[in-house]
VEXDREN-2710 file (C-alpha; in Angstrom, 1 decimal):
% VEXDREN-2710
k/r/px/py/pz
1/UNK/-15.2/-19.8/-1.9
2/UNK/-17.8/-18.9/0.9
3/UNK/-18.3/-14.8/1.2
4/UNK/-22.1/-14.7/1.1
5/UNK/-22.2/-14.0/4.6
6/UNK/-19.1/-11.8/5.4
7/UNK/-21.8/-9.3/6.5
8/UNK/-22.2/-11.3/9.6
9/UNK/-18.1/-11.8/10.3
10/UNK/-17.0/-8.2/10.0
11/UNK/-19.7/-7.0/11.9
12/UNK/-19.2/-9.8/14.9
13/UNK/-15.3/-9.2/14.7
14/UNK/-15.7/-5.5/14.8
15/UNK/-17.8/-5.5/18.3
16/UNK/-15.4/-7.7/19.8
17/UNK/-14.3/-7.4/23.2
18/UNK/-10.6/-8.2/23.0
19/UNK/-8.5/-9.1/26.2
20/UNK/-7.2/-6.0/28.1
21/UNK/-3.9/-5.3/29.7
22/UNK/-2.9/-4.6/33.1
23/UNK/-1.5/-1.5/34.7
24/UNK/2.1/-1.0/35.6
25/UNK/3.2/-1.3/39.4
26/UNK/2.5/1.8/41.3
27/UNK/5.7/4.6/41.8
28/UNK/5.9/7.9/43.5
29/UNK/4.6/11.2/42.2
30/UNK/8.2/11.9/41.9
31/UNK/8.0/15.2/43.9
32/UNK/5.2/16.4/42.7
33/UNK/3.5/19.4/45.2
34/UNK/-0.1/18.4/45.9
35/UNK/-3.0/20.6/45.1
36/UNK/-5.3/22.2/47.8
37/UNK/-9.1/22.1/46.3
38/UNK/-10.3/21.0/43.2
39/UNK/-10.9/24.0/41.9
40/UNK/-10.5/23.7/37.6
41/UNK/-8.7/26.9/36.8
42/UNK/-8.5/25.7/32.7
43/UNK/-6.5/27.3/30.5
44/UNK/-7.6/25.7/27.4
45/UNK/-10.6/23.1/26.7
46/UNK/-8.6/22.1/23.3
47/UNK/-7.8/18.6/23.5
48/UNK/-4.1/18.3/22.2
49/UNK/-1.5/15.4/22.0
50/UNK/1.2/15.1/24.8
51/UNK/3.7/12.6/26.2
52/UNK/4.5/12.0/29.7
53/UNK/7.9/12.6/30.5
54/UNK/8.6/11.3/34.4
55/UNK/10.2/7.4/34.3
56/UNK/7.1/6.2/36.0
57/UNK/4.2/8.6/35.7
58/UNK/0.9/8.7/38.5
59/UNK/-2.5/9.2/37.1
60/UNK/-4.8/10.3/39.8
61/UNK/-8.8/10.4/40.4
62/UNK/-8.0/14.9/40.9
63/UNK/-5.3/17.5/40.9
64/UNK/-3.3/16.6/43.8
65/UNK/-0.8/13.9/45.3
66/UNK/-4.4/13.4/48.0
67/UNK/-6.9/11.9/45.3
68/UNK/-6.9/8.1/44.9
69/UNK/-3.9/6.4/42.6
70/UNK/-5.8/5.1/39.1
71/UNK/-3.4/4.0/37.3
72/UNK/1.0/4.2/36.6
73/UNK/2.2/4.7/33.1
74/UNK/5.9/4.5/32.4
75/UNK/7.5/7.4/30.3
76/UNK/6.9/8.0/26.9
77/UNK/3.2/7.2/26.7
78/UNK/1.3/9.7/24.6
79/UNK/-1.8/10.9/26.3
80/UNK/-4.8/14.0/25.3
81/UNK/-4.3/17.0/28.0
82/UNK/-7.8/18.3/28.0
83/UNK/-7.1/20.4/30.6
84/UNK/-5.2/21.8/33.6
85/UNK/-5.7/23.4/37.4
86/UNK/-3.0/24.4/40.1
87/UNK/-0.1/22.8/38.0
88/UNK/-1.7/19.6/37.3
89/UNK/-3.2/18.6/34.2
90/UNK/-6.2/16.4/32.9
91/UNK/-4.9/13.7/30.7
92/UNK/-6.7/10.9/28.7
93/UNK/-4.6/7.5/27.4
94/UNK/-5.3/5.7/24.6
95/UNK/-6.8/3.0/26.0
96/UNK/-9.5/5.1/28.0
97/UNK/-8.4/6.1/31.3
98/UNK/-8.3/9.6/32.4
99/UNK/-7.1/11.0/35.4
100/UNK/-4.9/14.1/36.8
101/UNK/-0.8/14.2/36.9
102/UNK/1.5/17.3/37.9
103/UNK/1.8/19.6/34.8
104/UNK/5.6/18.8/34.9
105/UNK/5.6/15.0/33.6
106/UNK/3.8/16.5/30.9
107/UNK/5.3/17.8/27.4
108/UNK/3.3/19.4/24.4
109/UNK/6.7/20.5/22.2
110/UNK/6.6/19.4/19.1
111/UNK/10.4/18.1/19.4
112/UNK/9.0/15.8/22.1
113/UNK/6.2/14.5/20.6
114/UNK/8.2/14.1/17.4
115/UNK/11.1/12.5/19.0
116/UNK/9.1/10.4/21.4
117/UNK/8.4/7.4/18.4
118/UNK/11.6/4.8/17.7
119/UNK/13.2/5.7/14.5
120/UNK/11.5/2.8/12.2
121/UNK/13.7/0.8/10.4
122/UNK/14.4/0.4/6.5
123/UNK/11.1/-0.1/4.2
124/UNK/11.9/-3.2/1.6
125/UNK/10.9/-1.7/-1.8
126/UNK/8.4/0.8/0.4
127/UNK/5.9/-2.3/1.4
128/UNK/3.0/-0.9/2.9
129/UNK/1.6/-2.2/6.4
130/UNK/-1.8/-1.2/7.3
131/UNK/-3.8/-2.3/10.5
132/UNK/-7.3/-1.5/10.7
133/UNK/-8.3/0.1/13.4
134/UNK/-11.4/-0.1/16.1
135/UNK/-10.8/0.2/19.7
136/UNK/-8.5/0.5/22.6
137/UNK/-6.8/-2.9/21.6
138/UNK/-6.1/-1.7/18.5
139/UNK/-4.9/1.6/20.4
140/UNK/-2.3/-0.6/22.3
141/UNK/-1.5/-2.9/19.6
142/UNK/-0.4/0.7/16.9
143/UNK/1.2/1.9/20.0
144/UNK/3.7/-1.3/20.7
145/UNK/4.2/-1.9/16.9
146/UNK/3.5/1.5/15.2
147/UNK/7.0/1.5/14.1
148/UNK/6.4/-1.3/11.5
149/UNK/3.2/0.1/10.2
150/UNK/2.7/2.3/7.4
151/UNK/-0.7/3.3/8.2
152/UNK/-4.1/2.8/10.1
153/UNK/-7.4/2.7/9.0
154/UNK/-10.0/3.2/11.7
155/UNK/-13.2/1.8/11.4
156/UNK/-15.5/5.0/12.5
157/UNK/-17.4/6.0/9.6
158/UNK/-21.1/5.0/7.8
159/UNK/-23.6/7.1/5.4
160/UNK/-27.1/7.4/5.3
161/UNK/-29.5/7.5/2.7
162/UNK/-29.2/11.2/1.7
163/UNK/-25.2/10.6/1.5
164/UNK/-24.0/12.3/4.9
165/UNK/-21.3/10.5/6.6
166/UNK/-21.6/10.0/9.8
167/UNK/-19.6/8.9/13.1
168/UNK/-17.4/10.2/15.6
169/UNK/-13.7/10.7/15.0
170/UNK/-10.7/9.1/16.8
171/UNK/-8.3/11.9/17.7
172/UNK/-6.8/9.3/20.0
173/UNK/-5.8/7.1/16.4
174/UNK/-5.3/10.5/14.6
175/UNK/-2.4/11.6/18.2
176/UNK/-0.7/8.0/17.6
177/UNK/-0.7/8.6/13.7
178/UNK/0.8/11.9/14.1
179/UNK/3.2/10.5/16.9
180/UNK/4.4/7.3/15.2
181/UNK/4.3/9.4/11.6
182/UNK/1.3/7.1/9.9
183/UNK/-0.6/7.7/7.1
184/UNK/-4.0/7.7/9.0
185/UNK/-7.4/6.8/6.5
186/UNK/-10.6/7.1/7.2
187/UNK/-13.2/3.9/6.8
188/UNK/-16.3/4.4/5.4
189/UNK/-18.7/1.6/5.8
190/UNK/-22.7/0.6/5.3
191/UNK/-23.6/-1.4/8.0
192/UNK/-27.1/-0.7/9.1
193/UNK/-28.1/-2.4/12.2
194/UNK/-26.2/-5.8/12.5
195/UNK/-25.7/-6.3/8.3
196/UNK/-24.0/-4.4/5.7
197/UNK/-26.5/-3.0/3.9
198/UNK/-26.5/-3.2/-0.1
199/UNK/-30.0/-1.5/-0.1
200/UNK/-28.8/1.9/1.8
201/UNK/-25.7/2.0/-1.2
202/UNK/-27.9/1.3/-3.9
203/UNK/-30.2/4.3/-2.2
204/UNK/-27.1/6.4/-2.3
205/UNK/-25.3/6.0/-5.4
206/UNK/-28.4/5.7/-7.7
207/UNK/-29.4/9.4/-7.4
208/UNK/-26.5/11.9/-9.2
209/UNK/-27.6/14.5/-5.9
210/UNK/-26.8/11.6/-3.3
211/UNK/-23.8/10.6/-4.7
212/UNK/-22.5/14.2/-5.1
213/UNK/-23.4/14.9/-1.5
214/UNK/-21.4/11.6/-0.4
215/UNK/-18.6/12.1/-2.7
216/UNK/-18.3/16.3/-1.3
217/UNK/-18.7/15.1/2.3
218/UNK/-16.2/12.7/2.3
219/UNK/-14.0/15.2/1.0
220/UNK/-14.9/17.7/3.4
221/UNK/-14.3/14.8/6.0
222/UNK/-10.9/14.3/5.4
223/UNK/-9.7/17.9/5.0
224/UNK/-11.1/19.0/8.3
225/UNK/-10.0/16.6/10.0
226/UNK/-6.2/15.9/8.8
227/UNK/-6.6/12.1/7.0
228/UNK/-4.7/11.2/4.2
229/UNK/-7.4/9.3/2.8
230/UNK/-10.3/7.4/2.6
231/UNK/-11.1/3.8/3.0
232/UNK/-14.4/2.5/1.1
233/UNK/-15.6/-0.7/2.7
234/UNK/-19.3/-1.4/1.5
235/UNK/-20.1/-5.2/1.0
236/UNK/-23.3/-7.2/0.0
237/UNK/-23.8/-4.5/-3.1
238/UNK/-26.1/-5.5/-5.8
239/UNK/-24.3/-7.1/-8.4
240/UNK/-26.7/-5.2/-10.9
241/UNK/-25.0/-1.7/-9.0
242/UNK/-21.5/-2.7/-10.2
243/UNK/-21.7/0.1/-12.8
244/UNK/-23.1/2.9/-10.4
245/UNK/-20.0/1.5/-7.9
246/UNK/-17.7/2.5/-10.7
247/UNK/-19.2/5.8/-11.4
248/UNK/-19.4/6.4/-8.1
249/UNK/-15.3/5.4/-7.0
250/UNK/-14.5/7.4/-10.7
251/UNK/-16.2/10.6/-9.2
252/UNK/-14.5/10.4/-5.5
253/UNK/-10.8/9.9/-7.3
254/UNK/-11.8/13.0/-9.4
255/UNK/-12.5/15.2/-6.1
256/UNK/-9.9/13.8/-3.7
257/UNK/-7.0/13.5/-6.1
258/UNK/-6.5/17.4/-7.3
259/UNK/-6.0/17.9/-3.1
260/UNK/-3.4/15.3/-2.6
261/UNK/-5.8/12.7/-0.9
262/UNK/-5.8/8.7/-1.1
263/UNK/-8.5/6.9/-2.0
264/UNK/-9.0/3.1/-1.3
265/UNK/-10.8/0.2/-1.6
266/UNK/-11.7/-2.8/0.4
267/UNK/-12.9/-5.3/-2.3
268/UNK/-14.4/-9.5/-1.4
269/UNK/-11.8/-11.8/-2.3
270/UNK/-12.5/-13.4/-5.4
271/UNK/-10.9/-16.3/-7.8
272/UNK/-12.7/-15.2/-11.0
273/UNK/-14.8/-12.4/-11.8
274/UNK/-18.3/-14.0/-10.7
275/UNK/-20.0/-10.9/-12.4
276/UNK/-24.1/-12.1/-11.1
277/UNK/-22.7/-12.7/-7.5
278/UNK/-24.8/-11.5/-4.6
279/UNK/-21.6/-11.0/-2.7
280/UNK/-19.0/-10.2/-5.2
281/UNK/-20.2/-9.3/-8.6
282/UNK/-20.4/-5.2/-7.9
283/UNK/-16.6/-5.0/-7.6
284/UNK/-15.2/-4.8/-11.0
285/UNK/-11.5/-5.5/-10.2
286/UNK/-9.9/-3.6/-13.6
287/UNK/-12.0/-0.5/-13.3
288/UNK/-11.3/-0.1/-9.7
289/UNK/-8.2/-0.6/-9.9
290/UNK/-7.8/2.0/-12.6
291/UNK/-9.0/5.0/-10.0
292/UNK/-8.6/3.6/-6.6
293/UNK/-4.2/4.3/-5.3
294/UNK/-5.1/1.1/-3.3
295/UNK/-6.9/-2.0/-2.9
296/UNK/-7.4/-4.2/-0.3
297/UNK/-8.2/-7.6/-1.2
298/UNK/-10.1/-9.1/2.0
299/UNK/-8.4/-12.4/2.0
300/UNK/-9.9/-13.9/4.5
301/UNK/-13.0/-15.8/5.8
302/UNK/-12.8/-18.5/3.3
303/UNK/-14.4/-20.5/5.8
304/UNK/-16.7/-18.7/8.5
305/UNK/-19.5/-18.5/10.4
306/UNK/-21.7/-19.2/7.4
307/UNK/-19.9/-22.5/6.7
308/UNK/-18.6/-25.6/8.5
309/UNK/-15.4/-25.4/9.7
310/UNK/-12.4/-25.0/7.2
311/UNK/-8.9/-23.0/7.5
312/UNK/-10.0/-18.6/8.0
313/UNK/-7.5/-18.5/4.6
314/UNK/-5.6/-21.2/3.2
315/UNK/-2.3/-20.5/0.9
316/UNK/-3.7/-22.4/-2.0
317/UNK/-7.6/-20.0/-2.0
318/UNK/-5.1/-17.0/-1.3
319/UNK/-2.9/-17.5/-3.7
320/UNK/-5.6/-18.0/-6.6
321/UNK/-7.1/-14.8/-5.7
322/UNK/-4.2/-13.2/-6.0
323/UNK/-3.8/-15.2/-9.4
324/UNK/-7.1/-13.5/-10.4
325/UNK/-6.2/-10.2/-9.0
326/UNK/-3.4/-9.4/-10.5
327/UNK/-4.5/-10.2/-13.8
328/UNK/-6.7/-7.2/-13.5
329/UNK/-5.1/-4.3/-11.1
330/UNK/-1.4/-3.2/-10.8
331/UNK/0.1/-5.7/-8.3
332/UNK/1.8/-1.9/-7.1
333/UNK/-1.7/-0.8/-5.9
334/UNK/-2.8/-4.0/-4.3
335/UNK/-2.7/-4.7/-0.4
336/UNK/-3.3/-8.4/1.1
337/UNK/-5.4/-8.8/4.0
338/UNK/-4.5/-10.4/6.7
339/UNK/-6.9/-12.2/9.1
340/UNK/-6.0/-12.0/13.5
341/UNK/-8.6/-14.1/14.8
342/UNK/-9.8/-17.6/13.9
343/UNK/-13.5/-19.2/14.6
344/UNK/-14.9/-22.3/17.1
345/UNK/-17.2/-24.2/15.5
346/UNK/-19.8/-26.7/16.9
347/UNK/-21.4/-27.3/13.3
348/UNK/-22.3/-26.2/10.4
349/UNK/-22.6/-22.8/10.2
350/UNK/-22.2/-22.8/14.4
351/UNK/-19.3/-20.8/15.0
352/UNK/-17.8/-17.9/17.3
353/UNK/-15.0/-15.8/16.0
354/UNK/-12.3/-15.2/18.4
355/UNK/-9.2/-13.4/19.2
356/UNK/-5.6/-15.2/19.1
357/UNK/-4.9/-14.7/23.4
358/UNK/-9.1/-16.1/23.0
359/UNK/-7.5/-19.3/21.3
360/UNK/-4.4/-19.3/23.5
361/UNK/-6.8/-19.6/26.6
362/UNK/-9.0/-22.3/25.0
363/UNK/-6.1/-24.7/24.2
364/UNK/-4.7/-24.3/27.8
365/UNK/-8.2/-24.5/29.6
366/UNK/-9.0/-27.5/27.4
367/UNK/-5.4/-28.6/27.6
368/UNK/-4.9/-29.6/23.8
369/UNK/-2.3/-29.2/21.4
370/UNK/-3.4/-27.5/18.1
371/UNK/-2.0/-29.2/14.6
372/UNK/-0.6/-27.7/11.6
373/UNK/-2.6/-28.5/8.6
374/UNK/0.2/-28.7/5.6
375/UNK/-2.2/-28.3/2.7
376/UNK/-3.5/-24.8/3.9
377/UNK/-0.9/-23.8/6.3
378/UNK/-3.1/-23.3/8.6
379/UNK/-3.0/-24.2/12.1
380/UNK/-6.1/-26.0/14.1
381/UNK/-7.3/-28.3/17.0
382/UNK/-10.8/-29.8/18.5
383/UNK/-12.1/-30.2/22.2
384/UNK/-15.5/-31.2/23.5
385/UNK/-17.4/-29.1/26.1
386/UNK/-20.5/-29.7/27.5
387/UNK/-21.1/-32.4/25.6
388/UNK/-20.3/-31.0/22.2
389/UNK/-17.2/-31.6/19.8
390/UNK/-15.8/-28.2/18.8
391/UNK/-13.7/-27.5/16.1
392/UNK/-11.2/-24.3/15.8
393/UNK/-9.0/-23.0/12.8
394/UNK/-7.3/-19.6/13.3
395/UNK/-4.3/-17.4/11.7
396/UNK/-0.7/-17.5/14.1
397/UNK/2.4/-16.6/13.0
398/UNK/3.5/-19.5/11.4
399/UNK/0.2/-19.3/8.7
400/UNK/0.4/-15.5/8.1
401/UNK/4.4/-16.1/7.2
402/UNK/3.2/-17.9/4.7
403/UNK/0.8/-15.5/3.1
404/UNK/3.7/-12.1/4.2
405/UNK/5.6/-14.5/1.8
406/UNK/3.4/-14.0/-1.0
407/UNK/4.1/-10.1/-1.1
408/UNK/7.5/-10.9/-3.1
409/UNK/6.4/-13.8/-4.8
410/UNK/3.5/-11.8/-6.5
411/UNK/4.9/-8.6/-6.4
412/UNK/2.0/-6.2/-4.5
413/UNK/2.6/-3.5/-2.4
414/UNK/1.9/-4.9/0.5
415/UNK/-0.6/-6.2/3.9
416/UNK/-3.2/-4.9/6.0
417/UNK/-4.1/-6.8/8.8
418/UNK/-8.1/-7.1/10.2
419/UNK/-7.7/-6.4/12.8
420/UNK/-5.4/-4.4/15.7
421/UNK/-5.7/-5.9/18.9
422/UNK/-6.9/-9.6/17.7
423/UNK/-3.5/-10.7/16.5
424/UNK/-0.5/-13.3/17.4
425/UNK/1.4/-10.8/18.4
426/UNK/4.8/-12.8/16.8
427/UNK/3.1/-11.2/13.8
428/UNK/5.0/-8.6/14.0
429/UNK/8.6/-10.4/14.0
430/UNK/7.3/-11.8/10.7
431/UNK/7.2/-8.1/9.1
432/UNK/10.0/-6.9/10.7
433/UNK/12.1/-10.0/9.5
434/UNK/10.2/-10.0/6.0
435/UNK/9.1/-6.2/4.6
436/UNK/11.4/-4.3/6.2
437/UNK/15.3/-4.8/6.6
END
């Protein structure tokens, strides 16, 4: 098992640039009267969901039927009105462009908003389905699929020293939660600079006044801004801070359970306990488990950027950490990670991480045909350019139905997928066909 340097993946993968979409042709204004000035007569400057309500919707540069087209959006898409002037209103989409369209496409009702999601169909035992969440490909990818999701976790939070949590949030993520009815948590991370940062934790939770603070501003966190609950993701912890990690998660269930809210845990994969490991020995499986209402085993990155090339999870490592896992926690409580992306190495410890359409575009610019590996269900393929021999394993449908399989066959709650936006997008067929009826 290779997770000494999962610092380096997460924090690569999270800064991705994923591949964007394109914009629907263009349609009329549908009647719409144009505006004379640009004169901003606002009449609120609260940001507040809506949905556009015309077949085809125009989204221009001002308010009027004159300014430049920017973009068509077909009906239904939920957008922020952050403002309006001469009928027209100021809308931002999910995936970041914000323009002007007549006041009468656009609905506020509750009914509308409420109504505007497809009824989601039947939950298998109530398996859960999380997708963490980071940008505006993750935006589009909640938006298309939202109705086989459970919940998303976005990826917006980190503490200092003095155990403030900072970071902006995502009222775009919170809109779709609300919108597709998702149980929406909050991530909290420690990544400082380009690494996750053991030291800044240690800082944190080593002082009873630190961890106090962190533990009463995470709670404030989530009540002021509507979560359900939190997600914890620090890695690279001292394995000599495994007890103050306890005390610390014990203290944060005390607060946040008496209000109703979640708490839960991203752990490292692991096959044993490996108690003096740099990378995994501070997450004490059975105690967490005890106070966290979920855990999320990162199953993924068995081979990475740290090692030479190797399947991202194969079915045999997977299955012996769940072996291990639930051994110690309530298979009820624990959540399976599921990797998107895959990595191109050139050699040993030479890799890029990259997105599924990434991979897609390699095999048909190189025009190769990947193979199926049977051992680790895991699919792969090599090509040379400029001058060097390249070697790429990544997750597609066919090798995460193999691991959605091993929610019945163990028993667990259920998957959360790292991350929105990166993934074969057949994924989705898989869960449909597999967790829910």
């Amino acid at each position: 098992m290779q997770q000494g340097f999962l610092t380096t993946i997460l924090t690569l993968l999270l800064y991705f640039t994923s591949l964007g979409g394109g914009e629907l042709p263009q349609s009329s204004d549908q009647g719409a009267e144009p505006a004379p000035s640009w004169t901003e007569d606002l009449s609120s400057s609260q940001s507040q969901p809506a949905i556009l309500t015309g077949k085809a919707v125009n989204i221009r540069s001002g308010p009027g039927s004159e300014y430049p087209l920017i973009a068509t959006l077909e009906g239904g898409t939920m957008v922020n009105l952050e403002a309006t002037s001469l009928g027209w209103g100021k809308v931002r989409t999910g995936d970041g462009k914000v323009g002007w369209v007549p006041m009468w496409l656009v609905s506020t009702s509750e009914f509308d908003l409420k109504n505007a999601a497809p009824a989601a169909p039947q939950n298998k035992g109530q398996r859960e389905i999380y997708g963490y969440y980071v940008d505006a490909s993750s935006y589009r990818s909640a938006e298309a699929f939202g109705k086989l999701l459970t919940g998303i976790i976005p990826f917006s939070y980190n503490i200092t020293a003095q155990g403030i949590v900072t970071g902006n949030h995502d009222q775009n993520a919170a809109n779709l939660a609300k919108l597709r009815s998702l149980s929406n948590y909050a991530l909290i991370h420690n990544i400082s600079g380009s690494n996750f940062d053991g030291e800044l934790v240690h800082q944190v939770l080593s002082s009873s006044t630190r961890r106090a603070a962190l533990v009463n501003n995470i709670y404030k966190l989530l009540k002021n801004h509507g979560y359900d609950g939190v997600n914890i993701d620090f890695e690279n912890l001292r394995p000599s801070d495994r007890h103050l990690f306890n005390t610390f998660i014990r203290e944060l269930a005390a607060k946040l359970k008496p209000a109703g809210l979640r708490l839960t845990i991203s752990v490292p994969a692991k096959t044993a306990d490996y108690a003096s490991s740099a990378w995994v020995g501070a997450f004490d499986y059975a105690t967490l488990g005890g106070y966290a209402d979920r855990i999320m085993l990162m199953t993924y990155d068995e081979h990475s950027i740290a090692s030479g090339p190797g399947p991202v999870a194969s079915i045999g490592w997977v299955e012996r950490v769940l072996r291990y896992a639930t051994s110690q926690i309530p298979a009820d409580k624990i959540i399976l990670g599921l990797a998107g992306y895959g990595y191109d190495w050139t050699g040993f410890g030479k890799a890029r991480a990259l997105t599924y359409p990434q991979i897609m575009n390699l095999l048909k610019k190189h025009d190769v045909t990947a193979s199926w590996d049977a051992a680790s269900k895991s699919p792969y393929f090599t090509y040379f350019s400029g001058g060097q021999r390249h070697t790429v394993w990544y997750e597609n449908s066919a090798s995460l139905t193999a691991k959605v399989d091993l929610v019945a066959r163990w028993g667990i709650r259920g998957v959360a997928l790292w991350r929105l936006g990166f993934e074969d997008q057949r994924l989705w067929q898989v869960v449909k066909e597999k967790l829910w009826l």
